[in-house]
C-alpha positions as a Python dict, from the first residue, in 0.01 Angstrom:
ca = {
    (1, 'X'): (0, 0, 0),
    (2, 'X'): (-357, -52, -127),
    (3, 'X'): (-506, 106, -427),
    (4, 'X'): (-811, 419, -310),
    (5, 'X'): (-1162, 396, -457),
    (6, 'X'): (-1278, 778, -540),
    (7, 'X'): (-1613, 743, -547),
    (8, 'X'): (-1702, 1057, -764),
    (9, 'X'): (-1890, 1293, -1046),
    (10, 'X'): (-1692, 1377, -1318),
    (11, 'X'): (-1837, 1775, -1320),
    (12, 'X'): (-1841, 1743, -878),
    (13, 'X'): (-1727, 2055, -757),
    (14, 'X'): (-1559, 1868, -459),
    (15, 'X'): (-1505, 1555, -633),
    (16, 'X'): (-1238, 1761, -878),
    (17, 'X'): (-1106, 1895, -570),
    (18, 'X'): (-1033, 1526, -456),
    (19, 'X'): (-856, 1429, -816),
    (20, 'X'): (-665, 1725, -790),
    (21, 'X'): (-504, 1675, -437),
    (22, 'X'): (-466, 1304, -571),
    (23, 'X'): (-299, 1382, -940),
    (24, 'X'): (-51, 1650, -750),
    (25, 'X'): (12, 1359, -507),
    (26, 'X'): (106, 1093, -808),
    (27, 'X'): (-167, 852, -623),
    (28, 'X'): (-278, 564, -851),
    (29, 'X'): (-609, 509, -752),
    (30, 'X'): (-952, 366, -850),
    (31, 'X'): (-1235, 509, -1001),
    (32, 'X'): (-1600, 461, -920),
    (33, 'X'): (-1875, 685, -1083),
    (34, 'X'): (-2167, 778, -882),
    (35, 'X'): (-2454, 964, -1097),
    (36, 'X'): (-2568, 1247, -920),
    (37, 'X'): (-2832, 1353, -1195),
    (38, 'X'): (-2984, 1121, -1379),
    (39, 'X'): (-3031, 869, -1157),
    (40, 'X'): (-2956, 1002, -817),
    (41, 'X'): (-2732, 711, -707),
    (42, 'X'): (-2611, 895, -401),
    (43, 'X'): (-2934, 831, -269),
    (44, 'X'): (-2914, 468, -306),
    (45, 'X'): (-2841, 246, 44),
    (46, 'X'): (-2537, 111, -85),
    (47, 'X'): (-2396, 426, -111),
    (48, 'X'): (-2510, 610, 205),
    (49, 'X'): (-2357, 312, 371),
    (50, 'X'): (-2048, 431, 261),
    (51, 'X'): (-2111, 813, 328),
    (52, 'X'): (-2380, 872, 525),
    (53, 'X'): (-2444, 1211, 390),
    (54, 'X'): (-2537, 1155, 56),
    (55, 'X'): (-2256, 1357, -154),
    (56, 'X'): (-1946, 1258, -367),
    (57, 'X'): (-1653, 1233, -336),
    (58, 'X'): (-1619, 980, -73),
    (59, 'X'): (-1249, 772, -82),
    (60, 'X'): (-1223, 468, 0),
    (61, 'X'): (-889, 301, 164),
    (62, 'X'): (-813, 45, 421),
    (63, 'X'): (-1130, 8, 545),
    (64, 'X'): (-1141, 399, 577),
    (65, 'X'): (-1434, 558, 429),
    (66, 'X'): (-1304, 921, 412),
    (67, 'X'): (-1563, 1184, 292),
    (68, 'X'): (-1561, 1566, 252),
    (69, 'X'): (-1298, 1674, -7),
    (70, 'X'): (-1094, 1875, 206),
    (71, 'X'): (-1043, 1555, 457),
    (72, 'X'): (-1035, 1368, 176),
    (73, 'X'): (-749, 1603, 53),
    (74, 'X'): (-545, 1656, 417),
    (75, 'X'): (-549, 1215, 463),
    (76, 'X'): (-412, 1141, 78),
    (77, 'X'): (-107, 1439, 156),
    (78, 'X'): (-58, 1238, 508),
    (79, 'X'): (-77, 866, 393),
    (80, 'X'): (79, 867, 50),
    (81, 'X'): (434, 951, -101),
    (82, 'X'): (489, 1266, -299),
    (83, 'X'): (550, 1644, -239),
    (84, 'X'): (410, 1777, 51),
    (85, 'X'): (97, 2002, 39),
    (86, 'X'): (134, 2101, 360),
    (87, 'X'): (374, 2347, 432),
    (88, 'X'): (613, 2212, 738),
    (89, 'X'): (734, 2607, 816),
    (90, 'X'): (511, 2774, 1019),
    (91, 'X'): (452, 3076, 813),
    (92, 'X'): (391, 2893, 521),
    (93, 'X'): (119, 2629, 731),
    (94, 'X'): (-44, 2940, 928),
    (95, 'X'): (-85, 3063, 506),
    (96, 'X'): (-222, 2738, 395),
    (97, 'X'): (-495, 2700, 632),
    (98, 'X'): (-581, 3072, 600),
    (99, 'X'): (-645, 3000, 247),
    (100, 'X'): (-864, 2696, 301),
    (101, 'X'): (-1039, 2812, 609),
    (102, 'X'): (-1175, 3138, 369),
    (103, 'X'): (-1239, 2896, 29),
    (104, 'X'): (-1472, 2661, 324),
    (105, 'X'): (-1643, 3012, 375),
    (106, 'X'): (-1777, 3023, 46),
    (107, 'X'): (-2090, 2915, 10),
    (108, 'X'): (-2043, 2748, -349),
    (109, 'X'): (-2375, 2552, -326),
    (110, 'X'): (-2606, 2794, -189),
    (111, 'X'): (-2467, 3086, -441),
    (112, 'X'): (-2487, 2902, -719),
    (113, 'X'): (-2884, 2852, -648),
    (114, 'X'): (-2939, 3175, -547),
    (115, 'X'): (-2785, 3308, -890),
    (116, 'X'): (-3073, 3133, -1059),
    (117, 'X'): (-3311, 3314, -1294),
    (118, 'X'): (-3573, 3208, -1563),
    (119, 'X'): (-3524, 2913, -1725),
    (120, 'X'): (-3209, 2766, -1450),
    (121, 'X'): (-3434, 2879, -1188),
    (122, 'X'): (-3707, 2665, -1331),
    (123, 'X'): (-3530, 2343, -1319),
    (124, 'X'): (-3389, 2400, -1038),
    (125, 'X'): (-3728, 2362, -871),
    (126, 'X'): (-3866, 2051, -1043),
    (127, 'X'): (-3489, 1886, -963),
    (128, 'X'): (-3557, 1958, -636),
    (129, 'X'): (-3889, 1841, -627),
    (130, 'X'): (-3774, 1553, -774),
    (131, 'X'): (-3482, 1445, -536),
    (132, 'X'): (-3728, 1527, -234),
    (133, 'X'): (-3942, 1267, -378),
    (134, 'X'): (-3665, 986, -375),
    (135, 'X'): (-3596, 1072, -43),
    (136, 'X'): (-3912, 1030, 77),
    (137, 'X'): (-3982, 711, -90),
    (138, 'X'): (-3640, 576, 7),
    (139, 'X'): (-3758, 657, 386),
    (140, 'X'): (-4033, 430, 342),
    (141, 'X'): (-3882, 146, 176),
    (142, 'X'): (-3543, 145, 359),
    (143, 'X'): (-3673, 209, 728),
    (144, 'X'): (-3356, 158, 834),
    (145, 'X'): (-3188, 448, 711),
    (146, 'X'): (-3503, 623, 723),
    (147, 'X'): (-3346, 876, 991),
    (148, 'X'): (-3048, 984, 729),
    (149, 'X'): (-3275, 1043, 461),
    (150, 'X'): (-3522, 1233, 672),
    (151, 'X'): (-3226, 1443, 769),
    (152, 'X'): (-3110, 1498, 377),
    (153, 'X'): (-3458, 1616, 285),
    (154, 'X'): (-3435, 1852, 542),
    (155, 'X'): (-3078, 1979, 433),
    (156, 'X'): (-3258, 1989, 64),
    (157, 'X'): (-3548, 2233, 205),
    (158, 'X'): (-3288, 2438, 360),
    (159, 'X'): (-3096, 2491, 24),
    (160, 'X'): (-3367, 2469, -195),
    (161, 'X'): (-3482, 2839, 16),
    (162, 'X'): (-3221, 3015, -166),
    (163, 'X'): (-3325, 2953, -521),
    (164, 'X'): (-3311, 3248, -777),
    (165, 'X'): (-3214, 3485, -423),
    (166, 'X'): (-3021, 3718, -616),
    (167, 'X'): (-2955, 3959, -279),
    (168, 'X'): (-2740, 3651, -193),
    (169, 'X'): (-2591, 3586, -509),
    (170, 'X'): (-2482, 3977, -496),
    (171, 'X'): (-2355, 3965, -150),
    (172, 'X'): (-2092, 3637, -215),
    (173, 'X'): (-2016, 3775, -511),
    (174, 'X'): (-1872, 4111, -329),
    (175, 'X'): (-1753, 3840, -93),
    (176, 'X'): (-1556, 3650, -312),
    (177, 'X'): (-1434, 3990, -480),
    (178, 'X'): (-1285, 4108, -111),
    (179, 'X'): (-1133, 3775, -106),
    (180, 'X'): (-990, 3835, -438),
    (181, 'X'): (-854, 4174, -364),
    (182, 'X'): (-633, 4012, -35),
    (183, 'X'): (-499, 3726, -300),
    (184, 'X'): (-454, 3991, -563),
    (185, 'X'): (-196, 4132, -246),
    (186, 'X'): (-50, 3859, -142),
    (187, 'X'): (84, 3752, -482),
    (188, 'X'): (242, 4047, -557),
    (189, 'X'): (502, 3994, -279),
    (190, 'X'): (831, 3849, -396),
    (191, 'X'): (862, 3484, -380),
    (192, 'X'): (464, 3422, -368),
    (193, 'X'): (416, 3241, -630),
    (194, 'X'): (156, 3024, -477),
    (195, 'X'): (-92, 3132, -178),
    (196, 'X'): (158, 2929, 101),
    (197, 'X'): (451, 3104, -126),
    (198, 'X'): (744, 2915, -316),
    (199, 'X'): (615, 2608, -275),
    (200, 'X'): (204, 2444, -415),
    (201, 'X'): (-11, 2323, -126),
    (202, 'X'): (-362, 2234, -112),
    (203, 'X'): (-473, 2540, -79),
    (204, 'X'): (-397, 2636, -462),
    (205, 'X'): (-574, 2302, -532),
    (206, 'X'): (-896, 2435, -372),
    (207, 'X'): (-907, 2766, -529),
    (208, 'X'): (-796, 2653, -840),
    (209, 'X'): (-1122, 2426, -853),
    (210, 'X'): (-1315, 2732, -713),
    (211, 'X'): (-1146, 2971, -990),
    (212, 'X'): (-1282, 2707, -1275),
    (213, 'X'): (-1630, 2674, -1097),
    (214, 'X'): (-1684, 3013, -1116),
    (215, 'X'): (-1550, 3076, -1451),
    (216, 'X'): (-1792, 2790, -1566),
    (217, 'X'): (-2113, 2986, -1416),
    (218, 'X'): (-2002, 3301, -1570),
    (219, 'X'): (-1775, 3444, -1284),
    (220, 'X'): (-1438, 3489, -1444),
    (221, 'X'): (-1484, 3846, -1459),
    (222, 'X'): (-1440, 3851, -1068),
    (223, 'X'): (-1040, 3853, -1208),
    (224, 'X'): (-1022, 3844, -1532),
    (225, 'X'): (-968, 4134, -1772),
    (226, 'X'): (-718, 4339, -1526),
    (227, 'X'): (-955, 4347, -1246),
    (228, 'X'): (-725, 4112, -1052),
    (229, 'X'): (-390, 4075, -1283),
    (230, 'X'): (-198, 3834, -1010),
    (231, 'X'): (-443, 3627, -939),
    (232, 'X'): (-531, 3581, -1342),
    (233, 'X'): (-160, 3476, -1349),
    (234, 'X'): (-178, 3271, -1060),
    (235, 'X'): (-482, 3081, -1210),
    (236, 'X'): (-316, 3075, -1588),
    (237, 'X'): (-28, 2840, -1403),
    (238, 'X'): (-210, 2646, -1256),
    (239, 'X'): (-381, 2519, -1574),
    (240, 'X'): (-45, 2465, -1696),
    (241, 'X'): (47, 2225, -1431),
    (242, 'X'): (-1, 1817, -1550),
    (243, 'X'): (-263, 1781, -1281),
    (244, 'X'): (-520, 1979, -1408),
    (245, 'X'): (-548, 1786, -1708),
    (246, 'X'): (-457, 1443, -1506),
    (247, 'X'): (-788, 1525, -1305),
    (248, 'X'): (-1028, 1654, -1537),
    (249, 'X'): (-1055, 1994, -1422),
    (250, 'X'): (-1391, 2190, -1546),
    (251, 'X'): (-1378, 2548, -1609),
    (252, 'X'): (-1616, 2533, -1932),
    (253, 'X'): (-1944, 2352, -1994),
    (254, 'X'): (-1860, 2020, -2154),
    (255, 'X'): (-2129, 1916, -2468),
    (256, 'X'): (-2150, 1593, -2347),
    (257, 'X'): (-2225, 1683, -1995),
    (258, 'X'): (-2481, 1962, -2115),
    (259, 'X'): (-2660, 1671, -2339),
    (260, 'X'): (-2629, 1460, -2007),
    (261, 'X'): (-2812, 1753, -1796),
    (262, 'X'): (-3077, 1799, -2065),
    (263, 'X'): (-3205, 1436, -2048),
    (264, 'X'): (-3197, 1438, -1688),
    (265, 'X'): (-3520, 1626, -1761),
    (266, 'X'): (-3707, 1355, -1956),
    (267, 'X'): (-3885, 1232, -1628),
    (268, 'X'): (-4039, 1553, -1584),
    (269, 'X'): (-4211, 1601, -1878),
    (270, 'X'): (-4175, 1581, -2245),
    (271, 'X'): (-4200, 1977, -2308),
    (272, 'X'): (-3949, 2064, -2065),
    (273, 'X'): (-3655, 1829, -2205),
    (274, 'X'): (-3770, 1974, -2543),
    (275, 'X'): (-3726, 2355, -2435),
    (276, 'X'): (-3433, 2264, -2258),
    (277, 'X'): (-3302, 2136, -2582),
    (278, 'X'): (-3402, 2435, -2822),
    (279, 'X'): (-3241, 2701, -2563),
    (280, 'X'): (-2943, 2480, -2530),
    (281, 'X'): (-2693, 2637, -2782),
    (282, 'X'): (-2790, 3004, -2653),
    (283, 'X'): (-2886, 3094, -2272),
    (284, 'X'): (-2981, 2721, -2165),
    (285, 'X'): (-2640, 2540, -2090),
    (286, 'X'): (-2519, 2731, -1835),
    (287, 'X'): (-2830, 2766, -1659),
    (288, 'X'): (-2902, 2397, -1668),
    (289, 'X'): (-2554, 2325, -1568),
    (290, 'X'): (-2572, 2598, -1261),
    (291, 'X'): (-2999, 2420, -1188),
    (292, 'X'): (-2840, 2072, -1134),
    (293, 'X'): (-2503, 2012, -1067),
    (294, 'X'): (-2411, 2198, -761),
    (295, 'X'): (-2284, 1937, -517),
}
């Protein structure tokens, strides 16, 4: 069987989700970077041949160009050997997809925008008035694919309308807290030691990505400090587990990806990298990180 290309960001939200689901799996596979901040690569033809919708991860295998993580995630359990991380009993399957079906509900990319303020909020806005730019130069030069960039601008406009909308922010955060309360049950029943039960599945893979996502912007308290004491168990094994090293899990703002961030900013002006810079070690990394890495 033929290697898979993960096309990827280290820092990707789904793109961690992908590694996951492929470390649990034991898949050997092969790694392609696409810069999704500095240079925008997604943007670039030869990629939105290969996913048409301008995001990571995309896999790559026979001939298959799979996108979306959670596809991404169902086809690697399907076509490659290893455990299975999808339950075969009914119960446990009917549990699985209940799991992913409310983790799709949450709107990771539009809260993290929305829970924007001062300086995140900031560069948020000249980010996305940067990308909007490539995209409409790209439609010129590339009249081709003029169509599928028209229709990512338009998907930018559309999430760029909930920057710094902090009624949103508050609502999925009292969403996510309902949702923690019902795992918070369910783990206290004997034998659930995962959210399908005895046994991991991909749906501890996705929330233990979401988990460390919103730890990283500052959400941990959602569960942490005995607000939720099952599910802070739950998400203490899963760090424990070889895969979440294996695949680079984020739940804390790297330096070097915080440095990365910052010069991001040198196209739009000199001051602004600069400020970035000098609020860096205090208020500044998390809000940069939350302004431009949500994909």
């Amino acid at each position: 069987m033929s290697r898979p290309i993960l096309y990827h960001y280290p820092e990707s939200f789904s793109s961690q989700i992908a590694r996951l689901v492929l470390a649990e799996k034991g898949v050997r596979w092969r790694s392609k970077i696409v810069d999704i901040i500095r240079s925008h690569s997604q943007y670039k033809p030869s990629y939105l041949e290969l996913n048409p919708k301008m995001v990571v991860p995309t896999l790559v295998h026979d001939s298959l160009n799979i996108a979306d993580a959670i596809t991404i995630a169902i086809y690697v359990n399907n076509n490659f050997p290893g455990p299975h991380l999808i339950p075969s009993r009914e119960r446990e399957r009917a549990l699985t997809e209940k799991w992913l079906d409310l983790q799709q509900r949450f709107m990771e990319n539009e809260f993290t925008y929305a829970s924007l303020s001062g300086m995140g909020l900031a560069l948020a806005r000249r980010d996305f008035a940067n990308r909007k730019e490539k995209l409409r130069r790209n439609a010129k030069k590339y009249e081709e694919f003029s169509e599928y960039y028209t229709a990512k601008y338009e998907d930018l406009c559309d999430l760029e309308a909930y920057l710094g909308n902090s009624a949103f922010a508050e609502q999925q955060a009292a969403s996510m807290t309902a949702i923690f309360d019902m795992m918070e049950e369910l783990l206290r029943l004997p034998n659930a030691e995962w959210l399908s039960g005895e046994e991991y599945s991909i749906a501890d893979a996705v929330w233990t990505v979401t988990m460390a996502r919103l730890e990283m912007l500052g959400y941990g308290e959602l569960w942490q400090d005995g607000e939720h004491p099952f599910v802070e168990s739950f998400y203490e094994r899963v760090q424990k587990r070889p895969s979440w090293k294996k695949a680079e899990i984020v739940n804390k703002v790297p330096p070097g990806m915080a440095v990365n961030l910052v010069f991001s900013l040198v196209p739009y002006g000199r001051q602004i990298a600069i400020s970035a810079l000098c609020l860096g070690a205090g208020y500044g990394l998390a809000q940069i990180t939350k302004a431009l890495l949500s994909t």
